[in-house]
N, CA, C and O atoms as CSV, one atom per row, in Angstrom:
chain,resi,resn,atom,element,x,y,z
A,1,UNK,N,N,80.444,-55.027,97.444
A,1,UNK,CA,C,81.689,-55.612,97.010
A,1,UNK,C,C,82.784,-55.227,97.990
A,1,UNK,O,O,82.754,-54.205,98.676
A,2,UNK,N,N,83.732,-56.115,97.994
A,2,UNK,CA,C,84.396,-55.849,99.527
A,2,UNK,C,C,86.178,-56.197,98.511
A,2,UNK,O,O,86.446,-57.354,98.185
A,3,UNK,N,N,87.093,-55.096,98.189
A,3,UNK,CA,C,88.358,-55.076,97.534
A,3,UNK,C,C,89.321,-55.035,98.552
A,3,UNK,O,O,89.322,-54.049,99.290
A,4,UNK,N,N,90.148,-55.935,98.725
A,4,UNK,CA,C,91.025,-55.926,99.814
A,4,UNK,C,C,90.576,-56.505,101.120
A,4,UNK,O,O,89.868,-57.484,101.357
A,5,UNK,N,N,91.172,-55.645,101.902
A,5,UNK,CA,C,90.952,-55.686,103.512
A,5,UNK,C,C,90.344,-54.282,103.599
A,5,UNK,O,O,90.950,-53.337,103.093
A,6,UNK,N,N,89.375,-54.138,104.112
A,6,UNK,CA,C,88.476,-53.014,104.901
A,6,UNK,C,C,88.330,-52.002,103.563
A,6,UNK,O,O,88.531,-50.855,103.960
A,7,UNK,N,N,88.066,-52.019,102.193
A,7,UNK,CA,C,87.567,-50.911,101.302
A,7,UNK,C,C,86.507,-52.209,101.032
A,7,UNK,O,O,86.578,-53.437,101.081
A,8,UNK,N,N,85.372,-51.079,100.682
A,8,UNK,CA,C,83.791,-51.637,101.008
A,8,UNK,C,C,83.432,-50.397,99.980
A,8,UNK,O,O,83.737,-49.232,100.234
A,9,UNK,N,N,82.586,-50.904,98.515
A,9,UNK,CA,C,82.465,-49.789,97.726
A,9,UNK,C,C,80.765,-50.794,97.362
A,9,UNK,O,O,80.471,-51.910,96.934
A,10,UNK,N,N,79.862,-49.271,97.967
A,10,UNK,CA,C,78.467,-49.479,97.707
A,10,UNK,C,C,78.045,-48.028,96.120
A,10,UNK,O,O,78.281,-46.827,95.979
A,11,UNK,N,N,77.420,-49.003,95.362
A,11,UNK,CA,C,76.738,-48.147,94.427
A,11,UNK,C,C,75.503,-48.098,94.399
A,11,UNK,O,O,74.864,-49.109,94.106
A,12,UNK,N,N,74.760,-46.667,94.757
A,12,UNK,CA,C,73.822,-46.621,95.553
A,12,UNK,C,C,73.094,-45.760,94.709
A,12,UNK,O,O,73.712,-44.726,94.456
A,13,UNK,N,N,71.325,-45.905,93.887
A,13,UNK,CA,C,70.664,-45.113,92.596
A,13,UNK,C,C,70.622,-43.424,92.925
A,13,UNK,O,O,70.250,-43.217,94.080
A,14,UNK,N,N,70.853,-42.476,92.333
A,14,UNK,CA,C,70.212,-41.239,92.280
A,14,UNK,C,C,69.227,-41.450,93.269
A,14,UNK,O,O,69.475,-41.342,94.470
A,15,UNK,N,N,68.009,-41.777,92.769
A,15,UNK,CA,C,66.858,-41.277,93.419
A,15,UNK,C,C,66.629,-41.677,94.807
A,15,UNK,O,O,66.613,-42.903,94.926
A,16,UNK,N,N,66.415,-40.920,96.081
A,16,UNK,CA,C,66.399,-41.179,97.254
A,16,UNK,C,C,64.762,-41.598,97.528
A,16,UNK,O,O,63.818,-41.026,96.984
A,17,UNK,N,N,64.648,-42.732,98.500
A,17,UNK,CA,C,63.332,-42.711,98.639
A,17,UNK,C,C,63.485,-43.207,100.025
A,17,UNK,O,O,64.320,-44.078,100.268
A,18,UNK,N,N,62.619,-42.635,101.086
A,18,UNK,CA,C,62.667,-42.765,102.734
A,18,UNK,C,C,61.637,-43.593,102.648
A,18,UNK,O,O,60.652,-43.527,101.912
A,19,UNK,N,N,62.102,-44.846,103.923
A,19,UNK,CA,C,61.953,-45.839,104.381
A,19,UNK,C,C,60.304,-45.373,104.488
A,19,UNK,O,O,59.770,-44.264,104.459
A,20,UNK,N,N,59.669,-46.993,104.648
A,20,UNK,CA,C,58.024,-46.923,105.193
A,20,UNK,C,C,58.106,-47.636,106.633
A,20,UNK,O,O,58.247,-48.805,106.273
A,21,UNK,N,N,58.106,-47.653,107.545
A,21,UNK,CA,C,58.091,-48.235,109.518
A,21,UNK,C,C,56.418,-49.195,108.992
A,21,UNK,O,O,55.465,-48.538,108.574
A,22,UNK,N,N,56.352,-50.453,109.092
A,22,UNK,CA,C,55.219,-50.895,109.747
A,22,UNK,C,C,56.155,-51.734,111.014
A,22,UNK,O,O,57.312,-52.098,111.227
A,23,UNK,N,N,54.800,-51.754,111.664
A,23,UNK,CA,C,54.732,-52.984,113.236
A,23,UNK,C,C,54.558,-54.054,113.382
A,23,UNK,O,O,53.337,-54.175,113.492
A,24,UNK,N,N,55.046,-55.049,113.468
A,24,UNK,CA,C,54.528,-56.239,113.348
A,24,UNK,C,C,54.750,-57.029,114.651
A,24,UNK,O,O,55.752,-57.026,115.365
A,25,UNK,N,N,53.377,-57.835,114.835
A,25,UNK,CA,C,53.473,-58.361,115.972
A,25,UNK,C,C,52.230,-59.802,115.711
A,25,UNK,O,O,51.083,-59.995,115.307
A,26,UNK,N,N,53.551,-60.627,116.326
A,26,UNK,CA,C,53.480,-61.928,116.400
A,26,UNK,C,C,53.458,-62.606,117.626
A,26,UNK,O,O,54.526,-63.109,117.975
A,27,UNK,N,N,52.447,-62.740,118.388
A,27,UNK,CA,C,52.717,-63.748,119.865
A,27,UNK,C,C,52.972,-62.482,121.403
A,27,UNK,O,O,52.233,-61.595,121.831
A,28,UNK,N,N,54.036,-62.857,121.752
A,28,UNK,CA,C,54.792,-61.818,122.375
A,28,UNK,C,C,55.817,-60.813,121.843
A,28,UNK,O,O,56.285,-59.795,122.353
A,29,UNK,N,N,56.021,-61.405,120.673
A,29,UNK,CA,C,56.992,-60.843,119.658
A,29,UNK,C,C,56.363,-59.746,118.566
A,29,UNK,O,O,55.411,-59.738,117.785
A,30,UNK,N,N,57.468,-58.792,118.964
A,30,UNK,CA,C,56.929,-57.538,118.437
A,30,UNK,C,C,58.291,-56.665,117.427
A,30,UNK,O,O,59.283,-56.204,117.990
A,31,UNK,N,N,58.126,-56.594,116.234
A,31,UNK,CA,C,59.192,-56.013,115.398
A,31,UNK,C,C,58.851,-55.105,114.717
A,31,UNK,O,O,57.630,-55.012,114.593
A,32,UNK,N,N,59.620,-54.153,114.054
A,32,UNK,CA,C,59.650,-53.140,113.311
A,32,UNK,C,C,60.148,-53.445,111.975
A,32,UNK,O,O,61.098,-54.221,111.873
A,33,UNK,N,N,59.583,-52.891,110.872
A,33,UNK,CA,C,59.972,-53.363,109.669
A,33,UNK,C,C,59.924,-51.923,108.860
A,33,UNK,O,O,58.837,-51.400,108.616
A,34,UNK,N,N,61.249,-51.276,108.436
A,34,UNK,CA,C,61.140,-50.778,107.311
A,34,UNK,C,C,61.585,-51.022,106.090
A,34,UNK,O,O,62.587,-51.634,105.719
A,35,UNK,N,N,60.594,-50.390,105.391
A,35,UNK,CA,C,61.013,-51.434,103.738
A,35,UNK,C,C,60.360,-50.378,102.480
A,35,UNK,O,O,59.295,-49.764,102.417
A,36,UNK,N,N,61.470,-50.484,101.583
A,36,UNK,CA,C,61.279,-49.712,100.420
A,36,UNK,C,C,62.208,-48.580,100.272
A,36,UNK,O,O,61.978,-47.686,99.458
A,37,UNK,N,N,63.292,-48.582,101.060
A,37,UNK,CA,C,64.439,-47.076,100.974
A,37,UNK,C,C,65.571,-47.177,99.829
A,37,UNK,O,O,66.101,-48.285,99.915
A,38,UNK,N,N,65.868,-46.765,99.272
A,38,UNK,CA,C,67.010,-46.360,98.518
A,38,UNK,C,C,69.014,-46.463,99.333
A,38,UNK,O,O,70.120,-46.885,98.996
A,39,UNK,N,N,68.502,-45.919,100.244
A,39,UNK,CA,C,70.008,-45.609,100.717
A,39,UNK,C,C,70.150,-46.778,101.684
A,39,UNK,O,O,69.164,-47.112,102.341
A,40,UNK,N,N,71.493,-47.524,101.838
A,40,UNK,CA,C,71.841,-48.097,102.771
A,40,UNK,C,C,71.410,-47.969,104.391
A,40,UNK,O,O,70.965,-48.696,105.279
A,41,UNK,N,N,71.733,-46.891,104.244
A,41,UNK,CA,C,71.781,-46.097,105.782
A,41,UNK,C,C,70.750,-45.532,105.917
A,41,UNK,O,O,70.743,-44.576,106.693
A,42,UNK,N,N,69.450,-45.922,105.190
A,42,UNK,CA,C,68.473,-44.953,104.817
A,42,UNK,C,C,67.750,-44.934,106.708
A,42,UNK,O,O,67.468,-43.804,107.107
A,43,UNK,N,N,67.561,-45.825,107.474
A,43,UNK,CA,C,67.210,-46.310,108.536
A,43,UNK,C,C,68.180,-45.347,109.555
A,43,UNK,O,O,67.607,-45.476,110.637
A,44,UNK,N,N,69.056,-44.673,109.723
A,44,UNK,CA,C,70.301,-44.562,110.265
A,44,UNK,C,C,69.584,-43.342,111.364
A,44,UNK,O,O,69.948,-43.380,112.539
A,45,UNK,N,N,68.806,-42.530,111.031
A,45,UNK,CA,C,68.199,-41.157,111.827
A,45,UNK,C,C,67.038,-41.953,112.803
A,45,UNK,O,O,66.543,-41.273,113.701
A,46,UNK,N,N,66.706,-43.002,112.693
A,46,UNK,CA,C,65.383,-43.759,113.469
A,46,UNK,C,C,66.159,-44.478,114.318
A,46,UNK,O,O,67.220,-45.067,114.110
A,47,UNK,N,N,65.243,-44.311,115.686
A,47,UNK,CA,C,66.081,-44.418,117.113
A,47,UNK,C,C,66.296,-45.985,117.279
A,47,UNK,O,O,67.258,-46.567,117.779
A,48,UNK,N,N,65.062,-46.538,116.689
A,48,UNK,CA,C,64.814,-48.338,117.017
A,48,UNK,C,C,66.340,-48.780,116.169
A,48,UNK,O,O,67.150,-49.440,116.820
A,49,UNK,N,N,66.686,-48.399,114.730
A,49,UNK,CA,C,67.206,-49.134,114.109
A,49,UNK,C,C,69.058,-48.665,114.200
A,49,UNK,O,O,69.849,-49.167,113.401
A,50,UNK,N,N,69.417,-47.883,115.042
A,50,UNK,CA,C,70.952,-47.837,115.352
A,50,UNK,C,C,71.493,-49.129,115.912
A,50,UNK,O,O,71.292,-49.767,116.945
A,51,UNK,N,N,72.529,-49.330,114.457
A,51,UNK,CA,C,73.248,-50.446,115.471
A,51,UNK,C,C,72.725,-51.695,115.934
A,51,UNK,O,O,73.036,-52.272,116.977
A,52,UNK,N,N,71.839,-52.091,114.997
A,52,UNK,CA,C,71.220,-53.204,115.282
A,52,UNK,C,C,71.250,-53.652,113.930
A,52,UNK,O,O,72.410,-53.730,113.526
A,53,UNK,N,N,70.368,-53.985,113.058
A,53,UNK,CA,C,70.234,-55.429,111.939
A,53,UNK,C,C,71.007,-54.280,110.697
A,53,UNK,O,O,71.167,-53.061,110.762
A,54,UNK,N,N,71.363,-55.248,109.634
A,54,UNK,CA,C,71.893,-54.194,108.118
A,54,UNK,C,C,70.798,-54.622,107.657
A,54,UNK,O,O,70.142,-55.663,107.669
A,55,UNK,N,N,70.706,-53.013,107.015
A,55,UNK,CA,C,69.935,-53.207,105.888
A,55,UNK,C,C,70.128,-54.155,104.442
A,55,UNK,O,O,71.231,-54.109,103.896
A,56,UNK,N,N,69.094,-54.970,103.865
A,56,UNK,CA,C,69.413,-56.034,103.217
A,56,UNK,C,C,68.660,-55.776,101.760
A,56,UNK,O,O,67.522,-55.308,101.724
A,57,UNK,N,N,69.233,-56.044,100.835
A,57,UNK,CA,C,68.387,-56.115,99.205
A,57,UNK,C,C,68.114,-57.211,98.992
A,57,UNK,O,O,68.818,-58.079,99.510
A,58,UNK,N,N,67.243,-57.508,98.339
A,58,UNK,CA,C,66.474,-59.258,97.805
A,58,UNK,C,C,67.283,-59.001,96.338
A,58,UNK,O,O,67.291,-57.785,96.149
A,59,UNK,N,N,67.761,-59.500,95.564
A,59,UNK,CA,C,68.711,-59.729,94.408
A,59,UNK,C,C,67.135,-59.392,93.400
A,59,UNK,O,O,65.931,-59.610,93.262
A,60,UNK,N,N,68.276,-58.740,92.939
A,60,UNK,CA,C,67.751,-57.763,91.303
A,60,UNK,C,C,66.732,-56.915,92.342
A,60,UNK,O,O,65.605,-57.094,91.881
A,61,UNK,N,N,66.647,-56.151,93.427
A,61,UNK,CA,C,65.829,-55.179,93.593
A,61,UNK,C,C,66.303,-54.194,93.901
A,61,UNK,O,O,67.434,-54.192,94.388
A,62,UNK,N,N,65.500,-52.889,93.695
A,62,UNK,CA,C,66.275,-51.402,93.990
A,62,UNK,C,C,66.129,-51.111,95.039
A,62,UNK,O,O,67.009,-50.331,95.403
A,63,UNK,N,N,65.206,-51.418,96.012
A,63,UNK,CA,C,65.203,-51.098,97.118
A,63,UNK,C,C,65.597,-52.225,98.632
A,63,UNK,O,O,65.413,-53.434,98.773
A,64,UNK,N,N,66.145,-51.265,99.507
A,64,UNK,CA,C,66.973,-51.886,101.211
A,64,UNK,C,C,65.189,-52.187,101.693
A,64,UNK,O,O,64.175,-51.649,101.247
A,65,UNK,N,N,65.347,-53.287,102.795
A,65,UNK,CA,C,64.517,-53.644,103.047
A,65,UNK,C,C,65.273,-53.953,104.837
A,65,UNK,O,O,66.279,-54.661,104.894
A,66,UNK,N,N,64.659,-53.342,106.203
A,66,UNK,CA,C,65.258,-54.017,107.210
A,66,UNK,C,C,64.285,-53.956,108.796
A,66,UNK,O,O,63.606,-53.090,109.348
A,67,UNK,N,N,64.657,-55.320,109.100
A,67,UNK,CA,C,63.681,-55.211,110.537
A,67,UNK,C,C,64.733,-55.592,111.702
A,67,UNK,O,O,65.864,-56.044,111.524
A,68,UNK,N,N,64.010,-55.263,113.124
A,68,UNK,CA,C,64.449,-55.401,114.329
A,68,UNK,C,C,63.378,-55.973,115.353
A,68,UNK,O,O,62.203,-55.686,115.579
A,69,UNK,N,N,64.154,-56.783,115.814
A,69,UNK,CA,C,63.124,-57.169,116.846
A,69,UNK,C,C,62.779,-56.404,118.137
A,69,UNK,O,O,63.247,-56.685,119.240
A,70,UNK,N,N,62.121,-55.646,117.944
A,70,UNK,CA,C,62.305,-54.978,119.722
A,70,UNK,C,C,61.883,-55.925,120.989
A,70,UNK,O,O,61.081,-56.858,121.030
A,71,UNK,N,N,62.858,-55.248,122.192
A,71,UNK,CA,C,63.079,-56.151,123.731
A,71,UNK,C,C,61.179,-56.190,124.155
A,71,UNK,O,O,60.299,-55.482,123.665
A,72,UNK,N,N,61.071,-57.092,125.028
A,72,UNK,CA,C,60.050,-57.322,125.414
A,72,UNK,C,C,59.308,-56.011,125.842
A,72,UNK,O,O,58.167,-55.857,125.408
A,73,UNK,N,N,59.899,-54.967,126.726
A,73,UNK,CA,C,59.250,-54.219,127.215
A,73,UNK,C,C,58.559,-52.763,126.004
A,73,UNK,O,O,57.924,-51.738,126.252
A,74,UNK,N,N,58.953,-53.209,125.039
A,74,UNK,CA,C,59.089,-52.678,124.042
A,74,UNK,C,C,57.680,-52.777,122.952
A,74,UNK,O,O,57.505,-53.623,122.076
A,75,UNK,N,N,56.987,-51.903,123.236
A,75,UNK,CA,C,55.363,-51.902,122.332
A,75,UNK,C,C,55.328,-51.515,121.091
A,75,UNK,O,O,54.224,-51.399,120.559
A,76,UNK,N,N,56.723,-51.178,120.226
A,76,UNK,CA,C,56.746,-50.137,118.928
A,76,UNK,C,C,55.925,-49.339,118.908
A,76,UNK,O,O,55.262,-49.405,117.873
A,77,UNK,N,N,55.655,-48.651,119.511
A,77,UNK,CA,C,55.327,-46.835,119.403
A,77,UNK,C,C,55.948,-46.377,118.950
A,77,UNK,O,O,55.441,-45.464,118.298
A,78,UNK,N,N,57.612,-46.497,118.803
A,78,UNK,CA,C,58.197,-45.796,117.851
A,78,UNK,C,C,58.022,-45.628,116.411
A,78,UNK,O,O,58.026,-44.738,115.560
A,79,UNK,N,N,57.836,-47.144,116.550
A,79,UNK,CA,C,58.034,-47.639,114.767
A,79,UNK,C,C,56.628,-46.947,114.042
A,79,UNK,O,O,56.584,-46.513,112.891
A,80,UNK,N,N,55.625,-46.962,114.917
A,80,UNK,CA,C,54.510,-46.436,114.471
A,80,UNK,C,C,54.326,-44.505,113.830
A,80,UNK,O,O,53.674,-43.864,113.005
A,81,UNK,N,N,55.187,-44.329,114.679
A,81,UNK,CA,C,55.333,-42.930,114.371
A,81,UNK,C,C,56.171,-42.390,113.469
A,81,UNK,O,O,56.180,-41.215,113.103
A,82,UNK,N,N,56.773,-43.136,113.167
A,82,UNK,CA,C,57.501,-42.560,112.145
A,82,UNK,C,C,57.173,-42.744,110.846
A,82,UNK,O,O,57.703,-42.061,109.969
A,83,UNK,N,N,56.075,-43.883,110.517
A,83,UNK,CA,C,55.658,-43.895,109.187
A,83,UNK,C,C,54.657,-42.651,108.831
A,83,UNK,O,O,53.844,-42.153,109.610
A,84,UNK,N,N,54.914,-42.242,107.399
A,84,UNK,CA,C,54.413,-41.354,106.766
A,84,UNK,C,C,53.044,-41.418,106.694
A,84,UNK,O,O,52.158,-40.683,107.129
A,85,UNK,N,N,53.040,-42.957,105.740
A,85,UNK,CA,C,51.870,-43.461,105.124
A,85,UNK,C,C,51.155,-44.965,106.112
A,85,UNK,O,O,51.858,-45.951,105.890
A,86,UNK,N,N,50.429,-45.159,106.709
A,86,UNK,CA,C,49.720,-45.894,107.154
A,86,UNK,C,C,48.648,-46.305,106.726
A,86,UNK,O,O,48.111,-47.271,107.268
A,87,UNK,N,N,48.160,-45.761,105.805
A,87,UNK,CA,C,47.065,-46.731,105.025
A,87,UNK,C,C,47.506,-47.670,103.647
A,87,UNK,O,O,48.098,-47.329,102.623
A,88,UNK,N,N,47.037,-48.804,104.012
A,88,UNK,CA,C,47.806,-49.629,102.683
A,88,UNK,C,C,45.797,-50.233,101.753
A,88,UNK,O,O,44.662,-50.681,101.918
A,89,UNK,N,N,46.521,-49.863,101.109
A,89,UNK,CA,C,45.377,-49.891,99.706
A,89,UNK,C,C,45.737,-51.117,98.709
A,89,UNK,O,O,46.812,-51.669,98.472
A,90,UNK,N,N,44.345,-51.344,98.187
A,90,UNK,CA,C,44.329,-52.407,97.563
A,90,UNK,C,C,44.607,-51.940,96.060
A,90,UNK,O,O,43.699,-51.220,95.644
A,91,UNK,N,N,45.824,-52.211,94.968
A,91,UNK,CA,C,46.300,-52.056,94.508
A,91,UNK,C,C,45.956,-52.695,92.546
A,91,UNK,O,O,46.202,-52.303,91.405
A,92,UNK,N,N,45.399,-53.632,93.097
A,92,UNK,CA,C,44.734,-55.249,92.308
A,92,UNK,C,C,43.287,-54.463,91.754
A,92,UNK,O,O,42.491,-54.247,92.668
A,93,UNK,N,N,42.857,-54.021,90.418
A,93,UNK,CA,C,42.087,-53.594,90.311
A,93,UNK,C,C,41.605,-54.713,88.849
A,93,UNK,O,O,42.351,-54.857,87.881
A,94,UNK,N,N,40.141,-55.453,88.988
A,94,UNK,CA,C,39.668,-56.241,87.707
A,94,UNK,C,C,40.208,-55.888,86.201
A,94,UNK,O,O,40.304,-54.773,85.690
A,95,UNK,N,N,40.494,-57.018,85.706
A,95,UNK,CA,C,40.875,-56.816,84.412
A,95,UNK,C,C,39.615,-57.490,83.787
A,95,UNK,O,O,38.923,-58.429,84.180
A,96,UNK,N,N,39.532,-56.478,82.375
A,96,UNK,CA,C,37.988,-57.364,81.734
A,96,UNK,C,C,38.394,-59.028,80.880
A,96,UNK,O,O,37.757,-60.058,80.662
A,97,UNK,N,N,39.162,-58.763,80.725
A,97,UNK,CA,C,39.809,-59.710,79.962
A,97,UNK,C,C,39.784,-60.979,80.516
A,97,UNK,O,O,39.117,-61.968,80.210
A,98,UNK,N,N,40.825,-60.753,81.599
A,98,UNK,CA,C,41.124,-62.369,82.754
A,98,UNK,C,C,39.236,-62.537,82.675
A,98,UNK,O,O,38.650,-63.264,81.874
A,99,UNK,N,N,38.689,-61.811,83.546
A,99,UNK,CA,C,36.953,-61.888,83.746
A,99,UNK,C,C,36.741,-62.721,82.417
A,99,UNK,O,O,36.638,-63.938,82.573
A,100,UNK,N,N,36.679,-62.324,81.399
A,100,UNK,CA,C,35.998,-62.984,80.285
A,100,UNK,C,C,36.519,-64.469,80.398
A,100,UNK,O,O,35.802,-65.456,80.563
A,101,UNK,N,N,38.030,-64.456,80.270
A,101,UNK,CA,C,38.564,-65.878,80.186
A,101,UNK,C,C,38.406,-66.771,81.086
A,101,UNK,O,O,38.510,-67.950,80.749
A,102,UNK,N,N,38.058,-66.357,82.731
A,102,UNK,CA,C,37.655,-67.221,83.390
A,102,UNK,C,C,36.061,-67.632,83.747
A,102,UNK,O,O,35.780,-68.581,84.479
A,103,UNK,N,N,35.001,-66.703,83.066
A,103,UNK,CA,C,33.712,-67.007,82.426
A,103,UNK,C,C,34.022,-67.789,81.589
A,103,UNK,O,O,33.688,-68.892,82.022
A,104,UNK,N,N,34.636,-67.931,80.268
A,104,UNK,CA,C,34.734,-68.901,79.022
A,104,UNK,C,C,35.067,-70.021,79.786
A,104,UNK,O,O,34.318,-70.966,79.539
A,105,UNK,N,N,36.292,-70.357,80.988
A,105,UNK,CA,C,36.342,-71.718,81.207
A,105,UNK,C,C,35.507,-72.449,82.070
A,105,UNK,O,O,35.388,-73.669,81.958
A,106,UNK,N,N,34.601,-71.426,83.388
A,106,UNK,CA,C,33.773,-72.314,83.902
A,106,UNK,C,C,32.467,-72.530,82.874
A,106,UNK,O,O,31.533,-73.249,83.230
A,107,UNK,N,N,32.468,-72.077,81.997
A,107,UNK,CA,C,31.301,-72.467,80.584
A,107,UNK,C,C,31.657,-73.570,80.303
A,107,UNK,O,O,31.002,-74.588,80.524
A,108,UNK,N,N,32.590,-73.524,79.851
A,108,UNK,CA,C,33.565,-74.792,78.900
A,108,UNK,C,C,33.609,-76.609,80.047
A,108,UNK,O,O,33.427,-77.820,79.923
A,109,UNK,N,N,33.985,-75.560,81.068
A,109,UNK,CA,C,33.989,-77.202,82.445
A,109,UNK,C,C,32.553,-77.811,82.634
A,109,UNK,O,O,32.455,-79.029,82.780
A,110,UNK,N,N,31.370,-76.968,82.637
A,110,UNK,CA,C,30.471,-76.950,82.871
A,110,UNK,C,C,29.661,-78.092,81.590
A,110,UNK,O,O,29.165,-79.210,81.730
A,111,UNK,N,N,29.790,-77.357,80.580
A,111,UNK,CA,C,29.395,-78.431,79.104
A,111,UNK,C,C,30.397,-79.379,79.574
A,111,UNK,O,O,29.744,-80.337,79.989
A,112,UNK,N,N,31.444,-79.581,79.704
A,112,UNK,CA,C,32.314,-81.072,79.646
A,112,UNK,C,C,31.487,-81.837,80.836
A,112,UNK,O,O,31.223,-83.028,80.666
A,113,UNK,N,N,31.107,-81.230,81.941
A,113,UNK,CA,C,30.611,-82.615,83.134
A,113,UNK,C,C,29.128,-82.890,82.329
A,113,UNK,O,O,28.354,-83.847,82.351
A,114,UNK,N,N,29.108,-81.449,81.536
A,114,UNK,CA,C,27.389,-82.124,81.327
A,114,UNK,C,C,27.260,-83.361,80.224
A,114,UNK,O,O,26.518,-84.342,80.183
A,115,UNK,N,N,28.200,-82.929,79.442
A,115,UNK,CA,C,28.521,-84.614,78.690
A,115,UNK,C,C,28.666,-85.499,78.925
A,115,UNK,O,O,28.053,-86.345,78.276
A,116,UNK,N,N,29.750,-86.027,80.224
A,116,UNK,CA,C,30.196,-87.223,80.293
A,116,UNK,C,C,28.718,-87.526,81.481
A,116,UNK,O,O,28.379,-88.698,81.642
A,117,UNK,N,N,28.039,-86.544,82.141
A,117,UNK,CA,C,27.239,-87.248,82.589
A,117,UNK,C,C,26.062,-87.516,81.904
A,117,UNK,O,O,25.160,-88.161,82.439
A,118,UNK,N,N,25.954,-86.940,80.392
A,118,UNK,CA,C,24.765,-87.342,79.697
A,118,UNK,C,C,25.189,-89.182,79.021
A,118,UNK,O,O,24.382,-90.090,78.826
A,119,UNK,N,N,26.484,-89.197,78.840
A,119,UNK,CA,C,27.406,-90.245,78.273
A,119,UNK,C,C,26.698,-91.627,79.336
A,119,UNK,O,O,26.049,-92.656,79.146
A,120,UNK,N,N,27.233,-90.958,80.385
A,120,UNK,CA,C,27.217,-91.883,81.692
A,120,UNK,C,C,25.763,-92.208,81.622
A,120,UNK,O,O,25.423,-93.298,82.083
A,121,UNK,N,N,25.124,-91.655,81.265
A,121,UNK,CA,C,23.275,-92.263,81.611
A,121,UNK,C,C,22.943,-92.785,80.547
A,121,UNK,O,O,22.262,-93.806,80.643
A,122,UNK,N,N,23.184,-92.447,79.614
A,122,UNK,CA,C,23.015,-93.411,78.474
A,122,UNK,C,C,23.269,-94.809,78.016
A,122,UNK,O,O,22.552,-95.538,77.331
A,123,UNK,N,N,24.528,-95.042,78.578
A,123,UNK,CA,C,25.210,-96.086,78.845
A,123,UNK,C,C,24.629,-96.563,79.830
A,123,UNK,O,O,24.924,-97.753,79.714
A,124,UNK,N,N,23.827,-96.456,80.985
A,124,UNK,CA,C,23.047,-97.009,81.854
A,124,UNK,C,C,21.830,-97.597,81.595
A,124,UNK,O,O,21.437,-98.695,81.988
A,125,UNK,N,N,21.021,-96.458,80.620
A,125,UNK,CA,C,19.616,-97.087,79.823
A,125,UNK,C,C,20.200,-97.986,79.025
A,125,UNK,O,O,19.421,-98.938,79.065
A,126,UNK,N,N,21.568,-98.428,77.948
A,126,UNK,CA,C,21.554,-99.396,77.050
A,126,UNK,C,C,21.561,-100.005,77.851
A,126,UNK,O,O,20.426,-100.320,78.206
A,127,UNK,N,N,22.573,-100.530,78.593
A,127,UNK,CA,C,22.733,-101.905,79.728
A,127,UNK,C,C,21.541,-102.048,80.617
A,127,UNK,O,O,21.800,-102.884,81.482
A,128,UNK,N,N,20.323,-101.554,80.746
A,128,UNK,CA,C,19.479,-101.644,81.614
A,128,UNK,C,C,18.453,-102.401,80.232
A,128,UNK,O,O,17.746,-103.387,80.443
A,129,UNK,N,N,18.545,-101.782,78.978
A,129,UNK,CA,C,17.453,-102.098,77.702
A,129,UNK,C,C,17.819,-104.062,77.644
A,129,UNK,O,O,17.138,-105.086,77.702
A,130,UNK,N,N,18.970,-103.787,77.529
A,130,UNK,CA,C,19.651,-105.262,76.970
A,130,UNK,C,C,18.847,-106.637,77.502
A,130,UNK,O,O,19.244,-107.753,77.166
């Protein structure tokens, strides 16, 4: 929120949580992405991100999210090193439930083609009897 000319008032949660650095690279194009921090400035001690992009929130979320493109000569080695956590895990673990319900409907699709194609042949022997 921006009151006046130049007062700029950020309300920013208790709980601090430091940025995650992945690398991303596209083509020749090579960027740094950290995402998931608490503080505005949470980026502010990491050498890639001075003075270059603001950190940005996606509406209704708690956490800053921000990337940079680094110059060509530029391989992100940095960005790499500074993340904590580098293994990303699969998160998505089976539910029995969904399982059951999507067994019940390929059952259910399965009897419906088998009808209309028992329908369909039947209707072929009358018109073939006639």
């Amino acid at each position: 929120m921006i009151f006046g000319s130049g007062t700029r008032l950020n309300v920013e949660p208790k709980l601090e949580v430091e940025p995650d650095y992945y690398k991303l690279v596209g083509g020749e194009t090579t960027a740094c992405l950290a995402t998931g921090f608490t503080r505005q400035n949470g980026t502010s001690n990491h050498t890639l991100f001075k003075d270059k992009t603001a950190a940005v929130r996606i509406e209704n979320d708690k956490v800053y999210n921000q990337v940079v493109v680094l110059p060509t000569g530029n391989n992100g080695d940095e960005c790499e090193t500074e993340s904590k956590d580098s293994s990303c895990e699969d998160s998505i673990k089976p539910d029995p439930k969904v399982n059951f319900v999507s067994v019940t409907v390929l059952c259910l699709r399965l009897l419906f083609i088998k009808t209309v194609v028992f329908n369909v042949l039947m209707t072929f022997r009358l018109w073939i009897s006639q």
